[in-house]
TORKOL-4160 file (C-alpha; in steps of 0.2 Angstrom, whole numbers, padded with zeros to 4 digits, m for minus):
115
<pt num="1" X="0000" Y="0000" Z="0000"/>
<pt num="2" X="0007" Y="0017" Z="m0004"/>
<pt num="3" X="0000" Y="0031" Z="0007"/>
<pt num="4" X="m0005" Y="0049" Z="m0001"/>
<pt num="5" X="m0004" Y="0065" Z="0004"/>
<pt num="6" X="m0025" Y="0062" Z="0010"/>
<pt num="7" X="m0020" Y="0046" Z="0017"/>
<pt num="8" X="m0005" Y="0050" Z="0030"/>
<pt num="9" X="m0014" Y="0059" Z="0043"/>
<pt num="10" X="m0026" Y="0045" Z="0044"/>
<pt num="11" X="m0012" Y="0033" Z="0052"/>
<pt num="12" X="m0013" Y="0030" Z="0068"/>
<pt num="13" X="0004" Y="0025" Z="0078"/>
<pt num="14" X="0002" Y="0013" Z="0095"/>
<pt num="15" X="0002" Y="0022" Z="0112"/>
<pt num="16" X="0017" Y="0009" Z="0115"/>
<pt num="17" X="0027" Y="0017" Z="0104"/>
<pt num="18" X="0033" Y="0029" Z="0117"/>
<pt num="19" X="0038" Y="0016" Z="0130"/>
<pt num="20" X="0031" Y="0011" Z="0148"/>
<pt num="21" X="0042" Y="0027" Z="0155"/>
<pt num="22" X="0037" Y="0046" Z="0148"/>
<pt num="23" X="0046" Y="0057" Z="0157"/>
<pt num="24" X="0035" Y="0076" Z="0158"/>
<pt num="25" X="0050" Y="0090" Z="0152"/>
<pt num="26" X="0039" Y="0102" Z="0152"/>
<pt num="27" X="0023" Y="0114" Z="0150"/>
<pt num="28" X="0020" Y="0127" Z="0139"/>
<pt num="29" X="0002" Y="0137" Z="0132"/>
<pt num="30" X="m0006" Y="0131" Z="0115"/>
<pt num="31" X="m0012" Y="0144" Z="0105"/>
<pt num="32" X="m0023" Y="0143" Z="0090"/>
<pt num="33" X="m0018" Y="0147" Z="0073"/>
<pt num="34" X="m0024" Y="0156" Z="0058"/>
<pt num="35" X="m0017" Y="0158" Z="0043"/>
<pt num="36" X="m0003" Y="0152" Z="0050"/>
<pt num="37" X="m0001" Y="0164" Z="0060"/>
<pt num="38" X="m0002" Y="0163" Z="0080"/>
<pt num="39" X="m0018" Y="0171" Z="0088"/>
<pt num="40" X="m0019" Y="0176" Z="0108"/>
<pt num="41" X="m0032" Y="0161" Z="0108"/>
<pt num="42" X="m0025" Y="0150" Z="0122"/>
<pt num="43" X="m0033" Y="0132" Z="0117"/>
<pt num="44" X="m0024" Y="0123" Z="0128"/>
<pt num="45" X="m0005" Y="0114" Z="0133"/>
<pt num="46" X="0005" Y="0105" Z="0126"/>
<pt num="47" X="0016" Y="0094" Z="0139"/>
<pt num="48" X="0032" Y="0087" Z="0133"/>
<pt num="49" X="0039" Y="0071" Z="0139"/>
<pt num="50" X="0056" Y="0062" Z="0136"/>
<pt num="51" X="0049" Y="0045" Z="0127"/>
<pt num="52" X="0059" Y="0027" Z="0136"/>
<pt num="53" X="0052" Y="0018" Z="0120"/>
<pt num="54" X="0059" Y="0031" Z="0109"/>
<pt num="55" X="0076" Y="0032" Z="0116"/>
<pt num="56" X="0072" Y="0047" Z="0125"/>
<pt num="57" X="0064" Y="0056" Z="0109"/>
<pt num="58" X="0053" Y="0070" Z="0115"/>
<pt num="59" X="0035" Y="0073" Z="0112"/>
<pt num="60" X="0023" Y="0086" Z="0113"/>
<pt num="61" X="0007" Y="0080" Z="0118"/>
<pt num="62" X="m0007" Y="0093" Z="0118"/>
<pt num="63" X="m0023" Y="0095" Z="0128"/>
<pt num="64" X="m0037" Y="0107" Z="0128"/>
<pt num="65" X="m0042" Y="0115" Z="0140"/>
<pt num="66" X="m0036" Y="0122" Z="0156"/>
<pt num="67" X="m0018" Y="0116" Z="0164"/>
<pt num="68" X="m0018" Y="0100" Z="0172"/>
<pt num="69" X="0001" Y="0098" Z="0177"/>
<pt num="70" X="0013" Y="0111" Z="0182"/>
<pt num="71" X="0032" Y="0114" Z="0179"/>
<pt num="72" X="0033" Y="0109" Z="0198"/>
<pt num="73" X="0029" Y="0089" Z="0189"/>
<pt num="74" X="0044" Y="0091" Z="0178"/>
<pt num="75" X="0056" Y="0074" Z="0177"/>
<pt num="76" X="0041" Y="0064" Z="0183"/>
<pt num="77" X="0035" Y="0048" Z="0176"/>
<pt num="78" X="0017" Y="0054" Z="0169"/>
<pt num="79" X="0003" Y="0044" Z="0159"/>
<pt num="80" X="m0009" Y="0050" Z="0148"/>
<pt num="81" X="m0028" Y="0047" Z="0146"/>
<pt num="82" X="m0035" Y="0043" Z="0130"/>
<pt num="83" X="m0020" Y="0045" Z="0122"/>
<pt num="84" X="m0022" Y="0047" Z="0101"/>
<pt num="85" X="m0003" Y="0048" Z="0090"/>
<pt num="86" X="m0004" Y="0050" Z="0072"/>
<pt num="87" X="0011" Y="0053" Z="0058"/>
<pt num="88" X="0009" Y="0070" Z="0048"/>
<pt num="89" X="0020" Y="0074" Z="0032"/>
<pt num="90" X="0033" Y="0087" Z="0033"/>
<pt num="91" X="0035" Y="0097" Z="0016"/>
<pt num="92" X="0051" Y="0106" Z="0010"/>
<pt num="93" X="0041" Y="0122" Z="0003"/>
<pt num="94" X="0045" Y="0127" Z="m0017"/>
<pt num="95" X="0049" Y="0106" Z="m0018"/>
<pt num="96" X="0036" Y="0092" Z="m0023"/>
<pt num="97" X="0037" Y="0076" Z="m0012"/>
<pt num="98" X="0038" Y="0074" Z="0008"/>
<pt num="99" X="0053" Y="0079" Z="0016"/>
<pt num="100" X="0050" Y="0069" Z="0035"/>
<pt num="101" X="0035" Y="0060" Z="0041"/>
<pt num="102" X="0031" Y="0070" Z="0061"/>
<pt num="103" X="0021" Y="0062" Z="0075"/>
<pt num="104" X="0008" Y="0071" Z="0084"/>
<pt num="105" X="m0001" Y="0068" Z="0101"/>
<pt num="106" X="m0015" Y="0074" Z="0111"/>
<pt num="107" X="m0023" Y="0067" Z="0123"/>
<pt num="108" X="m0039" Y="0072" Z="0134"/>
<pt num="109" X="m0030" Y="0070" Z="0154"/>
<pt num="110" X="m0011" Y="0068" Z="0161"/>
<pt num="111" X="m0007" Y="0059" Z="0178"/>
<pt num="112" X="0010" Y="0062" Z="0186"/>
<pt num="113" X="0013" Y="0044" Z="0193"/>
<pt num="114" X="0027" Y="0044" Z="0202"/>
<pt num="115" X="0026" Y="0061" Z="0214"/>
């Protein structure tokens, strides 16, 4: 099967990808965009985590709403509920054909589970 440009965002990755150890890094504000450009409409945070299962990769995993976790959680082992990873292409602009494939998370809850 050869995925399309349609198809891509529609593969999901497995939550045990990341490992049985994500390590929170830290907190910062989301904030929608237009345009693609930034807007002062906070839509939640994105909480970044050292990955065991990705040999310490880091990922951004955003969730709506109001903070959950803060920096004071930082380097604790944290879970996340409802966990949802998909691959996105990367595009080198002015050139046809994907660049790098990218991994996006967002969940709907984090726990710190060791602290």
């Amino acid at each position: 099967m050869k995925l399309s440009k349609a198809s891509i965002p529609k593969v999901m990755v497995s939550p045990e990808t990341l490992g049985d150890r994500l390590r929170l890094y830290s907190v910062h504000p989301a904030y929608e965009y237009r345009d693609g450009q930034r807007t002062s409409n906070l839509i939640g945070y994105t909480y970044v985590v050292a990955c065991s299962g990705l040999n310490g990769e880091q990922l951004g995993v955003r969730i709506p709403g109001k903070q959950l976790v803060d920096q004071s959680a930082n380097d604790h082992l944290v879970k996340f509920d409802n966990l949802d990873l998909r691959v996105y292409p990367s595009y080198v602009k002015g050139q046809r054909g994907i660049d790098a494939i990218g991994l996006k998370a967002t969940a709907s809850g984090i726990t710190v589970i060791d602290g």
